[in-house]
ZAMIVO-412387 format. One record per residue (C-alpha): x, y, z; residue number from 1. Coordinates in nm, 3 decimals, always signed. Example, Ala and Ser with C-alpha at 12.3 -4.5 7.8 and 13.67 -1.06 7.14 Angstrom:
% residues 2
SITE       xx       yy       zz  seq
SITE   +1.230   -0.450   +0.780    1
SITE   +1.367   -0.106   +0.714    2
This chain:
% residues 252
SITE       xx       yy       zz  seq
SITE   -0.934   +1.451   -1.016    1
SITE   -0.722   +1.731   -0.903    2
SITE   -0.462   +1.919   -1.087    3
SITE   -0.143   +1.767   -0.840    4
SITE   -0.288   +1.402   -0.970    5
SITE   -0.065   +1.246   -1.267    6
SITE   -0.119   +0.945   -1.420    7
SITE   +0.166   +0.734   -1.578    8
SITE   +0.070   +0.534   -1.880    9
SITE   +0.263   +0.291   -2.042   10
SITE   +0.314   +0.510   -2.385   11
SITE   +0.601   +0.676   -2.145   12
SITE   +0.945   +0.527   -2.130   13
SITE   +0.949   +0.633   -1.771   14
SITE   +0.675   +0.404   -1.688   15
SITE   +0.908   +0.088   -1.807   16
SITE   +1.223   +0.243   -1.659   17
SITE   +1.034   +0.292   -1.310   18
SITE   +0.871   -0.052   -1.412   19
SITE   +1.200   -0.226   -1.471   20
SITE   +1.384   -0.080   -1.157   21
SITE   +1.119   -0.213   -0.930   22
SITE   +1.138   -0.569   -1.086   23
SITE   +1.539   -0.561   -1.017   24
SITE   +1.519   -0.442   -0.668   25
SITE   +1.235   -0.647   -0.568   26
SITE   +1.423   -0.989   -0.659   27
SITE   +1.757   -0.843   -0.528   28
SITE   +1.587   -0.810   -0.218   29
SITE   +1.405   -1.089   -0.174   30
SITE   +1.737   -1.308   -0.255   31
SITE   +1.939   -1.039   +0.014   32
SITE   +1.679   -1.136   +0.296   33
SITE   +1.646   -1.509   +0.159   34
SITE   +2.004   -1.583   +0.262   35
SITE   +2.004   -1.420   +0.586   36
SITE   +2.142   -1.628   +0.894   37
SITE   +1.996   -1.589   +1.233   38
SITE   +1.686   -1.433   +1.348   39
SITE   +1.760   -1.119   +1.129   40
SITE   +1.671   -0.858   +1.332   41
SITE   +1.891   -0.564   +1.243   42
SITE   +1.718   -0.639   +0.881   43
SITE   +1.395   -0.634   +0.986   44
SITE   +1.443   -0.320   +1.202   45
SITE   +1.628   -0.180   +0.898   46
SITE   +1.304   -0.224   +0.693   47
SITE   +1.090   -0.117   +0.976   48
SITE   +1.235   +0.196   +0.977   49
SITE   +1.287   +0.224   +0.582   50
SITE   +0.832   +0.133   +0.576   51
SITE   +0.798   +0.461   +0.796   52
SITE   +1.061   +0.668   +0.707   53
SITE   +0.910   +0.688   +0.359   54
SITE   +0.574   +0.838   +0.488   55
SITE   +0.733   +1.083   +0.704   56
SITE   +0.962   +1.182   +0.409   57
SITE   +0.615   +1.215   +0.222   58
SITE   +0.458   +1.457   +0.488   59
SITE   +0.789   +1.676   +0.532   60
SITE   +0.817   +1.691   +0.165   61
SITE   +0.479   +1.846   +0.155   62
SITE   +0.530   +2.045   +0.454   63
SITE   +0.882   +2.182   +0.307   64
SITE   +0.824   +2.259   -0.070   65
SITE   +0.671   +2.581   -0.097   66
SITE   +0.482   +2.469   -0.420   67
SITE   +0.281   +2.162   -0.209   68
SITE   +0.033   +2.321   +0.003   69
SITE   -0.013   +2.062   +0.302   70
SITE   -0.367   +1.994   +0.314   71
SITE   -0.596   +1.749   +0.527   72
SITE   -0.747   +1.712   +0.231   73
SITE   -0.500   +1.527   +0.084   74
SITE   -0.153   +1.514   +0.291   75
SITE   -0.254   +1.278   +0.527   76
SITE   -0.167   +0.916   +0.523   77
SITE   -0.530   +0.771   +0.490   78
SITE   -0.535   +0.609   +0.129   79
SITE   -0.477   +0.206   +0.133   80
SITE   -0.098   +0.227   +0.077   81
SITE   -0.018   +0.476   +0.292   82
SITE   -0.238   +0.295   +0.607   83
SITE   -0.016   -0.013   +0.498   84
SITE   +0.290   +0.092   +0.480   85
SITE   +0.267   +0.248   +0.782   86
SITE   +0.170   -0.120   +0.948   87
SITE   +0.424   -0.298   +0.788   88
SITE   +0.724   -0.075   +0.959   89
SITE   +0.551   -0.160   +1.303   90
SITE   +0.540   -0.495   +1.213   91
SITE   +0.902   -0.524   +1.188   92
SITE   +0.925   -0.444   +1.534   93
SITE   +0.626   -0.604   +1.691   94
SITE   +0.442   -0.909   +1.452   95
SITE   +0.055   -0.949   +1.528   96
SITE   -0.097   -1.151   +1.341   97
SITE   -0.407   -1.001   +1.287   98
SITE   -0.269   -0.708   +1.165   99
SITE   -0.019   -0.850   +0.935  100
SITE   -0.373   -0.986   +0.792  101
SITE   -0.486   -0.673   +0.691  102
SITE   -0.156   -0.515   +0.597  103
SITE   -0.003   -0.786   +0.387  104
SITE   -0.312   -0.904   +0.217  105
SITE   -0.416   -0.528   +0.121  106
SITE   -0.066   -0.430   +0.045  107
SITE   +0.093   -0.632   -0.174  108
SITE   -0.256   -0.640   -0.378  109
SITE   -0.243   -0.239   -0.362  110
SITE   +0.112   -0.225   -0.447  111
SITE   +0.082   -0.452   -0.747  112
SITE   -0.176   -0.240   -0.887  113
SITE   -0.031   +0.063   -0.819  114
SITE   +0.298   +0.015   -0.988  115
SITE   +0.115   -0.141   -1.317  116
SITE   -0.136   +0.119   -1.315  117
SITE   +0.042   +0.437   -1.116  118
SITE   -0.190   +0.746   -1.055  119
SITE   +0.063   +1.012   -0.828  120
SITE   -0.157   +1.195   -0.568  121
SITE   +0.103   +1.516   -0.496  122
SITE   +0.242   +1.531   -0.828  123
SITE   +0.559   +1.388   -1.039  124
SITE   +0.856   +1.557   -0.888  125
SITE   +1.129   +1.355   -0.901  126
SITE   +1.167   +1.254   -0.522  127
SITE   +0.763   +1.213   -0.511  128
SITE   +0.806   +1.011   -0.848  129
SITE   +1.097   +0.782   -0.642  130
SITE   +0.924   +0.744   -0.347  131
SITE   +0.601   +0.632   -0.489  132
SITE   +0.747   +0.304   -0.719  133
SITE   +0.985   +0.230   -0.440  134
SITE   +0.702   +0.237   -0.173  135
SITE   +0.466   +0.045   -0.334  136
SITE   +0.694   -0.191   -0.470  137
SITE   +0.766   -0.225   -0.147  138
SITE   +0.437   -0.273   -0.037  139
SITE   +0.442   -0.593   -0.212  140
SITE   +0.784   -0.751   -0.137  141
SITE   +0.785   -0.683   +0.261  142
SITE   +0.471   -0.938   +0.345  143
SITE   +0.674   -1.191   +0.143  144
SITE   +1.002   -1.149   +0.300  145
SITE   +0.824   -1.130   +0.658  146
SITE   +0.680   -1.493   +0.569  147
SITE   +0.977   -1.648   +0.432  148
SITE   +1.259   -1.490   +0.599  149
SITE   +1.112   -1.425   +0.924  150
SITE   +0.832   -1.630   +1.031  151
SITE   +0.513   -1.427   +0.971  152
SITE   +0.205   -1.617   +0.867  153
SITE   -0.148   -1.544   +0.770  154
SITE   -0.414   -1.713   +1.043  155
SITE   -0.669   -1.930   +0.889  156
SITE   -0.937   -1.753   +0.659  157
SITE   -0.730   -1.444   +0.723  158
SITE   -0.829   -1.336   +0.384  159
SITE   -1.184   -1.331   +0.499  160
SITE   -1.091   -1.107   +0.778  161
SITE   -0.897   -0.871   +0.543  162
SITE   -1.207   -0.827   +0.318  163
SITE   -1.422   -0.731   +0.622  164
SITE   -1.171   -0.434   +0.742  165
SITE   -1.123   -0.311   +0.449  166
SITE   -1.464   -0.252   +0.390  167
SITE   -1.558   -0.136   +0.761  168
SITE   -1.246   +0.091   +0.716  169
SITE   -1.333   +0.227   +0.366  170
SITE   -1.670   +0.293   +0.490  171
SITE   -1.517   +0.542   +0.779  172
SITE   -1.317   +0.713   +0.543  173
SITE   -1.617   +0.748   +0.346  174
SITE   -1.742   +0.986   +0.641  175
SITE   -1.430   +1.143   +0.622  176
SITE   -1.429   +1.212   +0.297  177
SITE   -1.783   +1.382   +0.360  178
SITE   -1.707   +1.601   +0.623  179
SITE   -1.425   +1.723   +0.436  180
SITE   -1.613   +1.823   +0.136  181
SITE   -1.911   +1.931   +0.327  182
SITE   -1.865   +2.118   +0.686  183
SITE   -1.520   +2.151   +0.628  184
SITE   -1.492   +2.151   +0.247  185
SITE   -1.129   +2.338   +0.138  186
SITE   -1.133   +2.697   -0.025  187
SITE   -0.960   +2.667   -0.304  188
SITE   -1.221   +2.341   -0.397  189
SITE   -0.971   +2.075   -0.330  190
SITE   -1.182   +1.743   -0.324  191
SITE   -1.106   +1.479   -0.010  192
SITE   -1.083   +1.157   -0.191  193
SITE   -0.899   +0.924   +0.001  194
SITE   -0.899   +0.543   -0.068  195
SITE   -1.078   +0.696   -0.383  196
SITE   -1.437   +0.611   -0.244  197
SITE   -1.572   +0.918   -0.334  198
SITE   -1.443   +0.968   -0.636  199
SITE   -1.340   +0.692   -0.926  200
SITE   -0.923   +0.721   -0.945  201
SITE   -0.851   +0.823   -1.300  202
SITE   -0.567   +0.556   -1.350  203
SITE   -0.542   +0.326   -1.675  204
SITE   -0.632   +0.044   -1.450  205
SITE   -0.920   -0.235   -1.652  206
SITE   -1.052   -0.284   -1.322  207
SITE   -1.214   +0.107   -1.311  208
SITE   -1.532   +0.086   -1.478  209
SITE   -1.642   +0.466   -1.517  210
SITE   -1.988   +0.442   -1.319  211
SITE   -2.119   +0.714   -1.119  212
SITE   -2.062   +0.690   -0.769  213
SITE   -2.100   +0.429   -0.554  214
SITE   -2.161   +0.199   -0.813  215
SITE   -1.810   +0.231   -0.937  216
SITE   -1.686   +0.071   -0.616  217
SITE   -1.902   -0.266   -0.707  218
SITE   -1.682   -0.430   -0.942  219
SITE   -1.370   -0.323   -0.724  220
SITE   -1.523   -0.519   -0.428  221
SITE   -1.548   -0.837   -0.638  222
SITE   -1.172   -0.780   -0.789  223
SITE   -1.074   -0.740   -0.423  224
SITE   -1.209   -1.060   -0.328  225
SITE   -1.075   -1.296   -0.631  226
SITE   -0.776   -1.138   -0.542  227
SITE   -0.754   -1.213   -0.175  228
SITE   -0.818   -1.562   -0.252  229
SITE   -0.590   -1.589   -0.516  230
SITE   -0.273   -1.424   -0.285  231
SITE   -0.417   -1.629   -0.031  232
SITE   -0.328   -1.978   -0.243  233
SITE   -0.046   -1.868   -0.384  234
SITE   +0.096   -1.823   -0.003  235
SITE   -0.014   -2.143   +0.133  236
SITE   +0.112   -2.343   -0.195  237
SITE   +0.411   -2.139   -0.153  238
SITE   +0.516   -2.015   +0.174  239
SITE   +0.358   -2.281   +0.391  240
SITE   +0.430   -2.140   +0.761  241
SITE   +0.199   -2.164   +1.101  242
SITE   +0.233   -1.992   +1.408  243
SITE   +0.458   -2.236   +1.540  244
SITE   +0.826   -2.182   +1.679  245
SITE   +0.941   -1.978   +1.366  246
SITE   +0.729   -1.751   +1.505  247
SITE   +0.907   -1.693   +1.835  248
SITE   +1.208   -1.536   +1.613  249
SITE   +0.999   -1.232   +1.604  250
SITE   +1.066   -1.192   +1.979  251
SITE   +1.398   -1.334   +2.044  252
């Protein structure tokens, strides 16, 4: 774990304040797109640009502050969230399906589990602190609002397909990982640790079960996949929508 990680544990009011905040403004925006009329797309371009806007804010930030020393190591958007995030602007602007499969499904789970269990990657500053819970909170309101406001939908045993990019894309960033710490390992001994395959995240999350690496990543597999399924019922039971003409709002 490196010295710009922080970990926010419930024993700290900010935790429940942050906590709190995110539980307002997620069902204050879920009730703002819920009464919408028309095909809403000044709202979802508003969002789109809100989802991206917060990752570029995220690189500048680094770039800017003189005591953030932007690294490849660790500046660039290739943890879960960030990939997501990223997705989930475009997909305001242009809906794919298949994409919204991975995105959605991988980050509202992310999200959830990041604002219970929050582990900072740059630090607690108070603009890094703000843009984490309102990114990730984000993370996990957006693929709802896309299904219910504006006609997005998860294909058929998209959950399956989720599972299987994640792990062909964790495995890539496992390489990446590598070469940074080997042939191109930092100076200053700043570990590469994106996604946190190659090393175990030091949140307060019950899910981390301190095993050496890769066996670590075993039980986090099997969590991934009850959860898939599980966000997988909970949308058909609850936002039952196909890829019929609610979809052509997208493109209107």
């Amino acid at each position: 774990m490196s010295e710009l990680d922080v970990v926010i544990g419930p024993d700290e009011p900010r935790f429940w304040v942050a906590l709190g905040a995110c539980a307002v403004g997620a069902a204050a925006f879920l009730w703002w797109t819920g009464r919408m009329k028309g095909d809403g797309r000044r709202v979802r371009h508003a969002i789109g640009f809100t989802m991206l806007g917060m990752q570029v804010f995220e690189i500048v930030h680094t770039l800017m502050n003189p005591a953030m020393d932007f690294s490849i190591h660790r500046s660039l958007p290739l943890h879960f969230c960030g990939l997501n995030a990223i997705l989930l602007g475009v997909l305001c602007f242009r809906f794919n399906p298949h994409v919204f499969t991975f995105a959605g499904f991988l980050g509202m789970i992310g999200g959830f589990h990041s604002v219970l269990t929050p582990q900072l990657p740059s630090g607690d500053a108070l603009p890094l602190f703000t843009l984490f819970y309102l990114k990730h909170a984000a993370l996990v309101v957006v693929p709802i609002a896309m299904a219910r406001s504006f006609g997005a939908w998860f294909p058929k045993w998209a959950w399956i397909r989720a599972y299987g990019i994640a792990v062909a894309l964790s495995t890539v960033v496992m390489g990446i990982n590598a070469l940074l710490n080997g042939p191109f390992a930092h100076p200053d001994g700043l570990v590469a640790n994106y996604m946190y395959v190659w090393e175990i995240p030091q949140a307060n999350n019950p899910l981390l079960i301190d095993w050496p690496w890769p066996w670590y990543l075993a039980p986090l597999h099997v969590a991934l996949l009850v959860h898939l399924i599980v966000v997988n019922a909970l949308f058909r039971r609850f936002l039952p929508v196909s890829s019929g003409d609610r979809t052509l709002r997208w493109f209107e």
